[in-house]
N, C-alpha and C positions, 0 to 999 in steps of 0.2 A: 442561711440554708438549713442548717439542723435546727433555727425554730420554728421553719416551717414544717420541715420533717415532723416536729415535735405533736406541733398543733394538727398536722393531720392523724397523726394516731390516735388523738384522744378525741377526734371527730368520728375517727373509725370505730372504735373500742362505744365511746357516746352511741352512736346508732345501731350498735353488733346489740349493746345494751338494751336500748329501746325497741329493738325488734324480738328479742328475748321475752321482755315483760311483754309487751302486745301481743305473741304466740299465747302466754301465759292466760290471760285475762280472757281472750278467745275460746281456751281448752275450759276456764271456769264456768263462763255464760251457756257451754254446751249442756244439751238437759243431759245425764248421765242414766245411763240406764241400770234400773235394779241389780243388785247382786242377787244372782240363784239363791235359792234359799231349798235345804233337801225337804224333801217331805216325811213326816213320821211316816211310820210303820203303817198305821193304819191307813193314811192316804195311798202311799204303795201300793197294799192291798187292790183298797177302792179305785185305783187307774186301770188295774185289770180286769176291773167286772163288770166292763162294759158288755152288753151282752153282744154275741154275735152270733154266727151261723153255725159254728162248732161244737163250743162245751157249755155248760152250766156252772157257775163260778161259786165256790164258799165264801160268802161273805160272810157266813159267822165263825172262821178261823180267827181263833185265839194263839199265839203265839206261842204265850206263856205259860198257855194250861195244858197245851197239847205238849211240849216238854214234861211237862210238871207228870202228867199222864204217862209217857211212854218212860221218863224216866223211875218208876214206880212197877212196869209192866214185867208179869213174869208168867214164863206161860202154865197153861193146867194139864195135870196129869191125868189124861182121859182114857180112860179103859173103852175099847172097841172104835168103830167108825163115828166120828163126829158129822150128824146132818145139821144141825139147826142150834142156832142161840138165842136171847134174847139179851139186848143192848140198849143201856141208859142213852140218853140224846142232852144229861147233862152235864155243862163241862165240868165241875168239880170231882164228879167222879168217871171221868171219862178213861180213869186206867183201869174198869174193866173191860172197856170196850178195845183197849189195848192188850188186854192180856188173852182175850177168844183169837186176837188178831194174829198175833205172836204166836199162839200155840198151831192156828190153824199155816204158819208159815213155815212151822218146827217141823210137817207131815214131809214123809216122803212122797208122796202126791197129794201138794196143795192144791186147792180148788179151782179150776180157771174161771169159772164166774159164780159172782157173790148176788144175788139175789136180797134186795134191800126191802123190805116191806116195811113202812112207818107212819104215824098217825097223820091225818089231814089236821092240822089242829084247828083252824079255822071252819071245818065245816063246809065252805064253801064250795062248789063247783059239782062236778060228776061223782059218785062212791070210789072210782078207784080213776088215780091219776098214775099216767102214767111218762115215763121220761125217754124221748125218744135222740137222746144228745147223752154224751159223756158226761164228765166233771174235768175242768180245771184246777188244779191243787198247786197250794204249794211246792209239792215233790215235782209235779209234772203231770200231766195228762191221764185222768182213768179211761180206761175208753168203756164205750158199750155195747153188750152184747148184743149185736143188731138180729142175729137169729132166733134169739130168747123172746128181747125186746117184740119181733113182730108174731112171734109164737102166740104170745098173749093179747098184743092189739088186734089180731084177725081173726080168734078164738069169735064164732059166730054165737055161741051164747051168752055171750060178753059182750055183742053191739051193744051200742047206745048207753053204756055202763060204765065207757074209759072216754075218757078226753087227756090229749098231750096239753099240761098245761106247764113249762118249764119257768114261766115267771112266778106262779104257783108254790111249784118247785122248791124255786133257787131261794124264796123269801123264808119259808119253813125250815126252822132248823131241825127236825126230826129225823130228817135225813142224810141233808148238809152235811151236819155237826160228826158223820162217822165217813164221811170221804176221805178226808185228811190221813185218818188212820189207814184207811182199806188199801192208799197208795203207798203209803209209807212202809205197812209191814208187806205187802204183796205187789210189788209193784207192778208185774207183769197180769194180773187181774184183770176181767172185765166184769163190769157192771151191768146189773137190770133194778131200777129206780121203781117204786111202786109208792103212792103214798095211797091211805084210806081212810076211807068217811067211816062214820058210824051210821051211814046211810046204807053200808054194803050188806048185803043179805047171806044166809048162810049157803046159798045153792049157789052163789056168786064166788065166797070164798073157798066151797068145795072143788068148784071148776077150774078156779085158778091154781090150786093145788095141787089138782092133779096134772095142770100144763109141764107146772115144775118137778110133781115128779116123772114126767115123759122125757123131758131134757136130760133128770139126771143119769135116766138110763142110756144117755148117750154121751156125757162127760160129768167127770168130775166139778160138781156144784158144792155150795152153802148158802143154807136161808140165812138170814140176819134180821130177826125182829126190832126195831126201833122201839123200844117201850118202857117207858116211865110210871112207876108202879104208883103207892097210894099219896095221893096229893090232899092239900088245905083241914087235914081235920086236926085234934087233939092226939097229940103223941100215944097216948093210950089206946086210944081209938085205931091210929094208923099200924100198929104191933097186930090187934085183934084184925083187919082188917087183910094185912099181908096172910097173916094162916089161915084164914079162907082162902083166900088168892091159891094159895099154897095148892092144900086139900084141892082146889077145884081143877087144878093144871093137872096134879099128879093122877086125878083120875079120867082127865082129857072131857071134860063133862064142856061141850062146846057151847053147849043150847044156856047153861046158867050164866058162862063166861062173855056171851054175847046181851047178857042182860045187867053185867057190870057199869057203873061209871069209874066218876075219875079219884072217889075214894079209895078203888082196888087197883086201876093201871088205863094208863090212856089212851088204850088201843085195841079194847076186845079184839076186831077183825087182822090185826097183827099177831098177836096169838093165836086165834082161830086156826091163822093160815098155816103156825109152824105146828099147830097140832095135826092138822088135814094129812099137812104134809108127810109128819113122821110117820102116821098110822100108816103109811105104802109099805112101812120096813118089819122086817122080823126082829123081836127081841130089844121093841125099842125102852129106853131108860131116858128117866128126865132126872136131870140135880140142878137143885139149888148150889151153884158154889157161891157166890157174894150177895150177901143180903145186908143193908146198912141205912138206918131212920137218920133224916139231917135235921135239925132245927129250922124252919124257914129263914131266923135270922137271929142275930142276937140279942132282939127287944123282943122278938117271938117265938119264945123256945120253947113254947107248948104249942105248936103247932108243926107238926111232922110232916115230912116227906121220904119217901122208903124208894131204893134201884136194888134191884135182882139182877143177876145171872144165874137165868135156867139153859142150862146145855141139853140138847138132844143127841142120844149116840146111839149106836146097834151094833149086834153083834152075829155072824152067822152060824152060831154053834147055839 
């Protein structure tokens, strides 16, 4: 009797065994499915830029430079009301574009909408584009000033001069490239997106000028020029080049600055407009605070590129 007992247990324990391995051998044969793999930074980004019915997305957010920038930014000590600046669209030196950001954040009545004018680089499309959608940022949502916004798109000497082109837009970093900031130091802000040709005329950038300054007689604004001063020549070349630029801003001479190219700055009609602009005010003053020539590279270091910050302020006395 106990060697039955005996033999039945190791028939039992024998098939507990073999049911073991065959679960095993079963669970192997199964195809397994990938393990998640996260995505870098950069894909993160690109999941969200799917466009949709809402915002306009930065896809030229840099993580590392917009750090590198604000942590560098400090603001300026501006004598009277600050209107208008003018702002690099490159990221290496994108902490001036943080420090007009910062200062204009430091006011006791910061701005509630920033008015973005920046070059069309491509050329393409209508003379003035215009954005009728926010931004999506990093930080969160800019929104747009739909009142500003349709101020300018209905403006009847303006027909047939604007097209909303946001794919346009969103691919140009001239504009893009200072979203990031504009949420970051201002977050409660809203935006008016304008980019321009060198196709725009001066009686076009007069008109839009003065749309902007009718707004700001009704809230507290900031122009913000997108513009990249002298490009591709000989470093010696690009120094001589900036003080004209200089001399031609500080005597507001629009008609010469409309006949510039991309040796002096890349966006005559983006100056033009914060020049149009400021002449509405009494007492206005332009400076230069950053001026700085880069090397194109370091196998081409006789070929210069120069970013400015010209501030526009006034004063009522």
């Amino acid at each position: 009797m106990d060697l039955l007992k005996k033999r039945g247990s190791q028939i039992t324990m024998a098939m507990a065994m073999a049911l073991f391995l065959l679960c095993l051998t079963i669970c192997a044969c199964q195809v397994q499915p990938p393990a998640p793999t996260v995505p870098e930074a950069e894909d993160i980004l690109q999941l969200h830029h799917v466009p949709d019915e809402k915002y306009i997305y930065c896809i030229h957010y840099d993580e590392k430079a917009f750090q590198k920038a604000i942590d560098k930014a400090a603001p300026y000590n501006i004598e009277g009301s600050m209107l208008a600046a003018t702002s690099p669209h490159f990221l290496p030196v994108m902490s001036f574009t943080a420090n007009i950001l910062y200062t204009l954040a430091e006011l006791k009545q910061p701005p509630v909408t920033i008015f973005v004018v920046a070059p069309n680089h491509s050329g393409e499309g209508f003379p003035i584009m215009l954005a009728d959608k926010g931004w999506a940022t990093p930080y969160g949502n800019l929104e747009i000033d739909k009142t500003a916004t349709a101020a300018i798109l209905e403006s009847p000497p303006l027909a047939n001069k604007i097209d909303i082109d946001l794919q346009h837009i969103q691919s140009d970093h001239s504009a893009a490239t200072l979203m990031p900031f504009i949420k970051y130091y201002l977050p409660d802000v809203q935006v008016v997106t304008l980019l321009l040709s060198k196709d725009c005329r001066l009686e076009q950038l007069r008109i839009l000028a003065k749309i902007i300054f009718e707004i700001s007689q009704e809230k507290p604004i900031f122009v913000l020029g997108s513009i990249d001063f002298s490009h591709y020549l000989p470093i010696e070349e690009t120094a001589k080049r900036d003080e004209l630029t200089e001399v031609l801003i500080q005597a507001g001479d629009i008609q010469a600055i409309m006949g510039l190219d991309s040796g002096n700055l890349d966006s005559p009609p983006s100056m033009v407009t914060l020049i149009n602009y400021a002449a509405n005010f009494p007492f206005v003053i332009a400076q230069r605070l950053e001026h700085v020539i880069l090397a194109e590279s370091a196998t081409m270091r006789d070929i210069g590129y120069s970013y400015s910050v010209y501030v526009y302020s006034y004063t009522n006395i």
